[in-house]
LOVO-76558 format. One record per residue (C-alpha): residue in three letters; x, y, z. Coordinates in Angstrom, 2 decimals. Layout:
REM residues N
+---------+---------+---------+---------+
| residuo |       x |       y |       z |
+---------+---------+---------+---------+
|     ALA |       X |       Y |       Z |
...
+---------+---------+---------+---------+
END
This chain:
REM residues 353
+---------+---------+---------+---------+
| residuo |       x |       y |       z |
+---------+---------+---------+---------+
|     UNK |   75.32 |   14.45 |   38.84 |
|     UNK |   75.67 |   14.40 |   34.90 |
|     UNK |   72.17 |   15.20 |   32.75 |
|     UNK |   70.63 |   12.37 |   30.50 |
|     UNK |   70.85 |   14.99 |   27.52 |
|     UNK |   68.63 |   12.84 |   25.67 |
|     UNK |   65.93 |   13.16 |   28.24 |
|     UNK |   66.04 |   17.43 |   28.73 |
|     UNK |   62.89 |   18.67 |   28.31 |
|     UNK |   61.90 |   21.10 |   25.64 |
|     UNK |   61.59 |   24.80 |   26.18 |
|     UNK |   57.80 |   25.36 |   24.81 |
|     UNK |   56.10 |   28.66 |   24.15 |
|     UNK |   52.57 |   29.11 |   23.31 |
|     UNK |   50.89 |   32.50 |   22.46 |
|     UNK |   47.30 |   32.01 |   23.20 |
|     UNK |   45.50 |   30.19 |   26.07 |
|     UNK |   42.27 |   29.63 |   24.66 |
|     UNK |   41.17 |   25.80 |   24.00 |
|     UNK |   43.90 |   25.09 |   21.76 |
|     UNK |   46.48 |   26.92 |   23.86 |
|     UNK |   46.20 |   25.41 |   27.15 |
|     UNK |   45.77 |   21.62 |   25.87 |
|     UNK |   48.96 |   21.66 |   24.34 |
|     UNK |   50.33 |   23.10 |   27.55 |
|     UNK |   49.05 |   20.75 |   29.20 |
|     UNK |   49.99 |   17.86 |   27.18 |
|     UNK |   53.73 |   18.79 |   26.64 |
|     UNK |   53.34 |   19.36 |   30.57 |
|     UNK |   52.70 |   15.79 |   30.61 |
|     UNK |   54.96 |   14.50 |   28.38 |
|     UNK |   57.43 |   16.42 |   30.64 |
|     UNK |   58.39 |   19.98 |   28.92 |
|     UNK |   58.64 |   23.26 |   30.72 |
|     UNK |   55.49 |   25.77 |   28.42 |
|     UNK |   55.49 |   29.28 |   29.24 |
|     UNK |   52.36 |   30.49 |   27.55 |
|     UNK |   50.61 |   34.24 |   27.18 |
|     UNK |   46.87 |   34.16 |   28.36 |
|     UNK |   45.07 |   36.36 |   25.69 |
|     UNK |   41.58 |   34.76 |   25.20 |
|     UNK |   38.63 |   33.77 |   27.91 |
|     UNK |   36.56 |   29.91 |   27.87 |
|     UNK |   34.10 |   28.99 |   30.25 |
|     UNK |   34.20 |   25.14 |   32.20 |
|     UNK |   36.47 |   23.89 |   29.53 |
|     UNK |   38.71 |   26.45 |   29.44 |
|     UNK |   38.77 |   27.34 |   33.19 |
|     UNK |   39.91 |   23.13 |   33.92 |
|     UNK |   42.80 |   23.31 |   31.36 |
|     UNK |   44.13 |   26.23 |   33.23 |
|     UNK |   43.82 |   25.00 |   36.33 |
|     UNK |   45.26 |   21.53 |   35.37 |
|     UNK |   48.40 |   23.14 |   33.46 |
|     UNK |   49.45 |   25.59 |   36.10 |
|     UNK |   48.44 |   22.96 |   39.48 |
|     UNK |   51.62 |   22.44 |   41.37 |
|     UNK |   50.24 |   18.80 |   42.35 |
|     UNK |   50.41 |   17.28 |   39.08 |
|     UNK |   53.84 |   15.22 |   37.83 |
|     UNK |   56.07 |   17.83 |   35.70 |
|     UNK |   56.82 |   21.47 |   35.75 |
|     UNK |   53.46 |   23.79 |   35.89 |
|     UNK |   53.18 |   26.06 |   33.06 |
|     UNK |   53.88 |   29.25 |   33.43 |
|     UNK |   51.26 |   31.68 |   32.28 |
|     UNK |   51.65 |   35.47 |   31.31 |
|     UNK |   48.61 |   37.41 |   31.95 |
|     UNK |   47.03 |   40.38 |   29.67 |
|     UNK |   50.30 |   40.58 |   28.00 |
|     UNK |   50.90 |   42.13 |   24.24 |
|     UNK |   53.65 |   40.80 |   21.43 |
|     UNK |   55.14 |   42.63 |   19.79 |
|     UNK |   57.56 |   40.89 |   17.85 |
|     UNK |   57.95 |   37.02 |   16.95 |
|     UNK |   61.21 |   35.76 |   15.71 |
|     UNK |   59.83 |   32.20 |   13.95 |
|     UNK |   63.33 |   30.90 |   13.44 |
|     UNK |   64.65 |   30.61 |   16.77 |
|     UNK |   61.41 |   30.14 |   18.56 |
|     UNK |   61.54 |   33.58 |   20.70 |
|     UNK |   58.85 |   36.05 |   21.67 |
|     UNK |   59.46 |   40.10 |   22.37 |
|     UNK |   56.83 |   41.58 |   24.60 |
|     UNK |   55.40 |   45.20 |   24.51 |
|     UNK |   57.68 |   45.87 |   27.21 |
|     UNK |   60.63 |   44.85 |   26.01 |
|     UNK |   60.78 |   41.51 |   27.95 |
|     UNK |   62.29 |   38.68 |   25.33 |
|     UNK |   61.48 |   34.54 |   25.86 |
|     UNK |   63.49 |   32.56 |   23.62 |
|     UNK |   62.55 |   28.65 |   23.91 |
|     UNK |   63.18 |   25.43 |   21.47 |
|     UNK |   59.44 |   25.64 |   20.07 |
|     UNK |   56.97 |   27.58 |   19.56 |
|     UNK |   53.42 |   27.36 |   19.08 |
|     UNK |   50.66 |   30.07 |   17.58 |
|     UNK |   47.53 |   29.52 |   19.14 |
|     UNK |   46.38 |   32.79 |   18.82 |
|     UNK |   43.03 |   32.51 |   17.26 |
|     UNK |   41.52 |   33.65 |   14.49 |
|     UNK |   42.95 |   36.39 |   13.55 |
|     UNK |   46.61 |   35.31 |   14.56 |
|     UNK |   49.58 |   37.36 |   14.38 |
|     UNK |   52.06 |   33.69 |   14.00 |
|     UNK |   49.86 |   32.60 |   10.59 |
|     UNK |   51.24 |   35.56 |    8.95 |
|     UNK |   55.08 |   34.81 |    9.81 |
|     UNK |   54.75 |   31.42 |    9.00 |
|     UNK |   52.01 |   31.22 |    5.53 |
|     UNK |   52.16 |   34.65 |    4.42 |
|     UNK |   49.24 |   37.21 |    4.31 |
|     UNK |   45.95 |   35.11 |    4.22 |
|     UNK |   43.68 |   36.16 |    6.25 |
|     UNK |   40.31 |   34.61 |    7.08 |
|     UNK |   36.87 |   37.07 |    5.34 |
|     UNK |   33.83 |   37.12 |    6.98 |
|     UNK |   30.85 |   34.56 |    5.14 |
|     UNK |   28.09 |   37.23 |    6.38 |
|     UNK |   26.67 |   35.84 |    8.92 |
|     UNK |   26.60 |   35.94 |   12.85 |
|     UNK |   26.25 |   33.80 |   15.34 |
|     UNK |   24.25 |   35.25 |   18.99 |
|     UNK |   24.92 |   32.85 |   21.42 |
|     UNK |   23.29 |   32.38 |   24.76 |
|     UNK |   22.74 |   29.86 |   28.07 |
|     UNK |   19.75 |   29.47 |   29.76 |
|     UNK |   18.55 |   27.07 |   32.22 |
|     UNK |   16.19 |   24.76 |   30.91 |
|     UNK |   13.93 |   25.07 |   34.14 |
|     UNK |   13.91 |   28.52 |   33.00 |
|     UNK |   12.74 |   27.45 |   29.38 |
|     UNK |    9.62 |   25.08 |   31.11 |
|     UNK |    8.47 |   27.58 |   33.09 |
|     UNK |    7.60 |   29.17 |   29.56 |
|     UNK |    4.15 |   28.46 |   28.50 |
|     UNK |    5.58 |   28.83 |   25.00 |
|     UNK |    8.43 |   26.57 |   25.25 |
|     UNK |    8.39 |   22.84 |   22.77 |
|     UNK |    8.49 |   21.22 |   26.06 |
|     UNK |    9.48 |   17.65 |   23.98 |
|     UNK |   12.71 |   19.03 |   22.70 |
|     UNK |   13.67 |   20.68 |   26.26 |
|     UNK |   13.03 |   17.51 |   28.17 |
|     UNK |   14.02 |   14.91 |   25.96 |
|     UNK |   17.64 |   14.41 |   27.33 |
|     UNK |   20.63 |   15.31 |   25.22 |
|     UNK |   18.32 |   15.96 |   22.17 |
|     UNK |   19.71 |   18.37 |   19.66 |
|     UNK |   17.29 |   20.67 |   18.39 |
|     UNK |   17.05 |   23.17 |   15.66 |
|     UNK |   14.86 |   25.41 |   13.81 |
|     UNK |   15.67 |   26.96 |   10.21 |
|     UNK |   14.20 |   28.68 |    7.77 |
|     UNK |   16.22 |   29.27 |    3.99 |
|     UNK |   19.12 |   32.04 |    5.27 |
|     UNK |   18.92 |   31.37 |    8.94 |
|     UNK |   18.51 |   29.18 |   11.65 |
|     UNK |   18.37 |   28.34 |   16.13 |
|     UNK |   20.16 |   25.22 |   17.20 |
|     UNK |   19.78 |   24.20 |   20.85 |
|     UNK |   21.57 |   21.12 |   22.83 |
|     UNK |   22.18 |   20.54 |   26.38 |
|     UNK |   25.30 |   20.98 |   28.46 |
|     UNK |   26.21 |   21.06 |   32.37 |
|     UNK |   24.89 |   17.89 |   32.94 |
|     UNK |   21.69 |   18.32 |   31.18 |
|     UNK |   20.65 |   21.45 |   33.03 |
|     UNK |   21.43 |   24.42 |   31.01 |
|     UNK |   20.75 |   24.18 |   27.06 |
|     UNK |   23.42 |   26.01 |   24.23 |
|     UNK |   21.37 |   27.93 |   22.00 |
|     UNK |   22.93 |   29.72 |   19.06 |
|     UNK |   21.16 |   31.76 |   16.39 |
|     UNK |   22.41 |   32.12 |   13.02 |
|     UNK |   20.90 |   34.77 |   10.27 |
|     UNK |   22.94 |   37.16 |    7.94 |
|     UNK |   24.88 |   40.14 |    9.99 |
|     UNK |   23.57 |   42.73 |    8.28 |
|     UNK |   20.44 |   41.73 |   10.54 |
|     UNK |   22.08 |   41.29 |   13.56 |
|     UNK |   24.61 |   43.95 |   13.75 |
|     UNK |   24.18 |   46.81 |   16.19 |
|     UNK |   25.10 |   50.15 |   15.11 |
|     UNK |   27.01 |   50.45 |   18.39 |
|     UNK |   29.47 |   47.29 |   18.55 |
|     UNK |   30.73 |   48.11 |   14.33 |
|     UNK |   34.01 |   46.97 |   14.21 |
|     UNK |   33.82 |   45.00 |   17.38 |
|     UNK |   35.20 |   41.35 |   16.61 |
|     UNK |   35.39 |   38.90 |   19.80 |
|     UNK |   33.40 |   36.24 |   21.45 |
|     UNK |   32.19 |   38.33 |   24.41 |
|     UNK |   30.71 |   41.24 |   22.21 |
|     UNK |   26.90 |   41.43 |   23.71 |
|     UNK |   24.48 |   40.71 |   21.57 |
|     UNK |   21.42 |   42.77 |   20.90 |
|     UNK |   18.31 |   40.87 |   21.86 |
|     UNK |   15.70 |   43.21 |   19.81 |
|     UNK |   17.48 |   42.64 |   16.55 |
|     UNK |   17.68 |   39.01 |   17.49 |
|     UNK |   14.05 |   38.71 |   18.15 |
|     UNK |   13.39 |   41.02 |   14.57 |
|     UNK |   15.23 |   38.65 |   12.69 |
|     UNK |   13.21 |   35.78 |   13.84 |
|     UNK |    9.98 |   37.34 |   13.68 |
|     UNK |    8.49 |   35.10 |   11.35 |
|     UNK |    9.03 |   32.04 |   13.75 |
|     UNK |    7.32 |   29.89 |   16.04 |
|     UNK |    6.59 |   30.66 |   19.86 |
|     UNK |    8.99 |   28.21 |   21.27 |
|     UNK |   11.66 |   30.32 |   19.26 |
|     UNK |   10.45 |   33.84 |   20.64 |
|     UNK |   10.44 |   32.15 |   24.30 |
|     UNK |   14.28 |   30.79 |   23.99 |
|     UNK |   15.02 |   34.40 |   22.74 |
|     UNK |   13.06 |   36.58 |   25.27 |
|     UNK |   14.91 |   34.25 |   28.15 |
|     UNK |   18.38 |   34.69 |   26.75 |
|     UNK |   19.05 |   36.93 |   29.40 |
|     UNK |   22.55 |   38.52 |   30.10 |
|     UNK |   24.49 |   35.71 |   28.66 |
|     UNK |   23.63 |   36.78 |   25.37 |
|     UNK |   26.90 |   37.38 |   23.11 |
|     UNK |   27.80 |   37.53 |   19.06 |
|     UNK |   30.30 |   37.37 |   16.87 |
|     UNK |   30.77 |   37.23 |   13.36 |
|     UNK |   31.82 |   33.97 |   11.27 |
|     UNK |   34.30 |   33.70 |    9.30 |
|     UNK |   36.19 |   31.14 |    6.82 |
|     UNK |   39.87 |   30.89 |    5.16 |
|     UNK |   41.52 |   29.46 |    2.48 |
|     UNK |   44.14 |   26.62 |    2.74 |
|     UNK |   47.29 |   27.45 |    4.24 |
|     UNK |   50.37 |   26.04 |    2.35 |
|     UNK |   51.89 |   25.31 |    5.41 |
|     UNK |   51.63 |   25.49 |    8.89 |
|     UNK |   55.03 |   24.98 |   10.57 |
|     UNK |   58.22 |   26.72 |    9.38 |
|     UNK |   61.40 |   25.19 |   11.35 |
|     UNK |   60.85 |   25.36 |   15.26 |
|     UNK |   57.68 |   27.12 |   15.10 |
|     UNK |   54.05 |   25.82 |   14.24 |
|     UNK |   50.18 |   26.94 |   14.26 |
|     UNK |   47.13 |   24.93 |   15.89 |
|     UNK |   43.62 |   25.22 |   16.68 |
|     UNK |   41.70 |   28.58 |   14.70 |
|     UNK |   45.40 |   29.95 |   14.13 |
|     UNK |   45.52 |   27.15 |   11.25 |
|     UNK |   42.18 |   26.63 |   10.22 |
|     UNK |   38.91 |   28.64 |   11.64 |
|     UNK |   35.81 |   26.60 |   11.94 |
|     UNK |   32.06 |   27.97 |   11.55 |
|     UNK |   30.10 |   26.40 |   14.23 |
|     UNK |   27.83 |   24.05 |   11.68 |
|     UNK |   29.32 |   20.51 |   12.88 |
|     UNK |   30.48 |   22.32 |   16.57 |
|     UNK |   33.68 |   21.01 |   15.42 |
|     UNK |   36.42 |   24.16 |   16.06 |
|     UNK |   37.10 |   23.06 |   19.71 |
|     UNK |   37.44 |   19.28 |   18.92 |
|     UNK |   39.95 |   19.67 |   16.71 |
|     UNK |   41.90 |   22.37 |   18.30 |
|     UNK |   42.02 |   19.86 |   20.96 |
|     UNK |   42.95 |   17.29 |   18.62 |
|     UNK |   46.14 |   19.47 |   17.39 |
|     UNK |   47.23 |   20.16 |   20.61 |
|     UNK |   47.48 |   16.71 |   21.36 |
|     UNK |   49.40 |   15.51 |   18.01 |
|     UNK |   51.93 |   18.25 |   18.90 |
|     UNK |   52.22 |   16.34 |   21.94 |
|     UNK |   52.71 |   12.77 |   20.72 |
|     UNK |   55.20 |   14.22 |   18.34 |
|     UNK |   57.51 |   15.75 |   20.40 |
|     UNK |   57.91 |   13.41 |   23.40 |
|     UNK |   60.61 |   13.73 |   26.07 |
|     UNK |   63.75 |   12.90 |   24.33 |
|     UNK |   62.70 |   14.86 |   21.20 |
|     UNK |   66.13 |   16.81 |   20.63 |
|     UNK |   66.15 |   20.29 |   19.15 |
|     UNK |   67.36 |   19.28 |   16.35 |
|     UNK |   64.16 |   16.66 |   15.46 |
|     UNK |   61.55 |   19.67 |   16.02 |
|     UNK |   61.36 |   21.01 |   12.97 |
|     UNK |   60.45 |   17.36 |   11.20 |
|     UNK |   58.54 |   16.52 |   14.17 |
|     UNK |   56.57 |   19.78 |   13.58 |
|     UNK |   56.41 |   18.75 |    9.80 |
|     UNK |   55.29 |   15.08 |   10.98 |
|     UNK |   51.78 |   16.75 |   12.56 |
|     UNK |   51.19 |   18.71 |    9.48 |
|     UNK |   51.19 |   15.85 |    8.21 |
|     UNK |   49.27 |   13.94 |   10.38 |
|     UNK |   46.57 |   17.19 |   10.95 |
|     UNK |   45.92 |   18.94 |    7.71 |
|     UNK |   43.82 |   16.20 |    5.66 |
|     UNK |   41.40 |   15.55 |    8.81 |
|     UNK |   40.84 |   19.23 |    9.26 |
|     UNK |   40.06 |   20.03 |    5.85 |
|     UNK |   37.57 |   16.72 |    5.50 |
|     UNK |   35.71 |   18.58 |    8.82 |
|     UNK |   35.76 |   22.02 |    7.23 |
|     UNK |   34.12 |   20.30 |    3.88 |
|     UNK |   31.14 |   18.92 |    6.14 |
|     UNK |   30.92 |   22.07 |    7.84 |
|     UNK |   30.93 |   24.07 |    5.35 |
|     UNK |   28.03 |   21.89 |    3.97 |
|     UNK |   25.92 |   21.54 |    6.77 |
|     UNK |   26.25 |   25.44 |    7.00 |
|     UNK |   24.94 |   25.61 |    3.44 |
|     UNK |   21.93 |   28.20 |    2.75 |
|     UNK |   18.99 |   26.94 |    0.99 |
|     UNK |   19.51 |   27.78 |   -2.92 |
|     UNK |   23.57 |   28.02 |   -2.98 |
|     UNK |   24.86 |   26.18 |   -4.86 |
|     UNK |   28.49 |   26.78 |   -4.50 |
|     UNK |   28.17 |   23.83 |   -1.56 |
|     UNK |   26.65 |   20.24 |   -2.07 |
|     UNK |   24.04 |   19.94 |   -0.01 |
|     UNK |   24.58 |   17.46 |    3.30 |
|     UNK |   22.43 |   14.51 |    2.97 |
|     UNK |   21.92 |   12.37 |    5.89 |
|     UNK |   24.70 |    9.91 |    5.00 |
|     UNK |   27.22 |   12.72 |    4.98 |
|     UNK |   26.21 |   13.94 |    8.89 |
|     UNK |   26.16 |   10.47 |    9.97 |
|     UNK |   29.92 |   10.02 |    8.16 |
|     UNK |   31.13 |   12.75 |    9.73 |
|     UNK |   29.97 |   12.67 |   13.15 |
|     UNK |   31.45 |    8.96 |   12.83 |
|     UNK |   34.41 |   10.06 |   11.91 |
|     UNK |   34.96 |   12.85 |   14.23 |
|     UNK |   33.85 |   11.21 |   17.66 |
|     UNK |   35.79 |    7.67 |   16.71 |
|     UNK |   38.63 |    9.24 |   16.16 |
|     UNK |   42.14 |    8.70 |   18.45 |
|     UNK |   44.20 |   11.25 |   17.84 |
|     UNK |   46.68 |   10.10 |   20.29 |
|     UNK |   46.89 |    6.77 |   18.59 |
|     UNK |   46.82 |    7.97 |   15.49 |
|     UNK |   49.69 |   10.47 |   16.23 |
|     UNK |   51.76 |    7.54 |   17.81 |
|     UNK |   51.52 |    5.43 |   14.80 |
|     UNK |   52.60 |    8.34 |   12.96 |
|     UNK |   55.36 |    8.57 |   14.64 |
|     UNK |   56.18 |    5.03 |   15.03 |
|     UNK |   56.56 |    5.34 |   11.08 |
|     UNK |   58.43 |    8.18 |   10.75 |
|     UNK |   61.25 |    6.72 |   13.38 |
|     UNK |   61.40 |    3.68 |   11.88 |
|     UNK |   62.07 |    4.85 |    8.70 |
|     UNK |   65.03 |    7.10 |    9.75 |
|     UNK |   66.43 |    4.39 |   11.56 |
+---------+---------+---------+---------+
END
């Protein structure tokens, strides 16, 4: 039987299978592409469905395949292939860098800029809220109200607490200035499950109220930190077959909780872009179309955040007035990225024809 050449899938690689990683497996799984991706990073509920939805046999198209604990050693950007530590070689017809933060792609594709560290950490931590009411300490009104989002700052730092799992576990996340929250024994360590020290937590917060010291003391095991960081504009972020999303392209400080969202929301234009059909020859436009479609959203988010993340007394950042949160919290949950993508598209096509 001949092949509809116009309807082969794409070869996709991804490096990374955090957030960003596994959508867009998952969505070029859906829009019918075979995605071998290398599983380097670890997610919780989110993360854990994603991988279970892009590598389950009982969904339509070809599962991805998923390379575990596996090292690069060499990316050749031009003709989409990878070269593991061991000498293995994929070659496919794109690829994607969703390798985080500090991402090996970025550098092949925008040159040497490399996110610096604001000075500040994050220790983040779940508890139950049962947990938190069986605390004689606890602000009882903020832990029961449901889906409330609470926080409590002072000048240079500040806790932020909301709900998640249904309402039963609250998020908390503690921000103050790293040179008060780094332990002597984790220097130089620089990942999401780094623990956090509770004692220099609790130190740093001294000066606040008991419902604070309660939602520290009952942080329990869960409690992890890493520092935050920021980056300047990337001139580009695709360079013929290849392309970054997610943190590769544009690291988010948690201020707006926004990093995830629009990883997602890349993952998904990449998607839209290149449906089944897309010949090899298209990628590199189509790659230049959600550039395109991506950067100016991302870098309206990273304004807010970097506003709402704003210390008392700098002045380098407007300060976020109310209007500004409401406009941006607006604009981020209204947004379609899917349709917006298609239009894109829609444009693009009918222009070349």
């Amino acid at each position: 039987m001949a092949v509809d050449m116009e309807q082969q899938p794409l070869r996709v690689t991804i490096i990374g299978a955090g957030i960003a990683g596994l959508t867009a497996a998952l969505a070029l799984r859906k829009q019918g592409h075979v995605v071998t991706e290398w599983y380097l990073v670890h997610r919780v509920d989110l993360h854990n469905k994603l991988k279970s939805e892009s590598t389950s046999t009982s969904r339509p198209g070809v599962p991805v395949k998923l390379h575990l604990a596996c090292k690069v050693s060499n990316i050749d950007i031009s003709n989409a292939s990878v070269t593991l530590e061991d000498g293995q070689t994929f070659e496919g017809d794109v690829l994607l860098g969703a390798d985080g933060l500090h991402s090996f792609t970025r550098k092949l594709i925008s040159g040497d800029i490399k996110p610096y560290a604001v000075g500040k950490s994050a220790m983040r931590w779940l508890v139950p809220k049962e947990t938190l009411l069986a605390d004689p300490r606890t602000d009882r009104v903020s832990i029961e109200t449901p889906g409330a989002f609470v926080e409590w700052s002072a000048p240079d730092r500040r806790l932020v607490a909301y709900p998640c799992s249904d309402d039963k576990i609250m998020n908390m996340c503690a921000f103050a200035p790293s040179s008060e929250f780094q332990d002597p024994d984790s220097i130089g360590e620089d990942a999401y499950n780094t623990s956090g020290n509770r004692d220099l937590m609790l130190r740093a917060f001294k000066d606040f109220c008991p419902a604070v010291h309660a939602a520290m003391e009952n942080s329990g095991d869960s409690l992890k930190i890493w520092d935050m960081y920021d980056m300047k504009t990337l001139p580009k972020w695709c360079d013929g077959p290849s392309a970054i999303i997610g943190d590769a392209a544009h690291p988010f400080q948690p201020y707006m909780g926004q990093g995830g969202a629009m990883a997602i929301e890349d993952a998904i234009s990449v998607a839209v872009l290149l449906p089944l059909g897309t010949t090899i020859q298209q990628i590199p436009e189509r790659l230049r179309l959600y550039e395109k479609c991506r950067k100016e959203r991302n870098e309206l988010v990273l304004m807010y955040t970097r506003m709402n993340g704003r210390d008392e007394g700098d002045d380098s950042v407007r300060r976020m007035t109310a209007k500004d949160l409401v406009d941006c919290m607006t604009m981020c949950v209204m947004h379609n990225e899917r349709t917006s993508s298609m239009e894109a598209l829609s444009k693009a096509t009918a222009i070349a024809v």
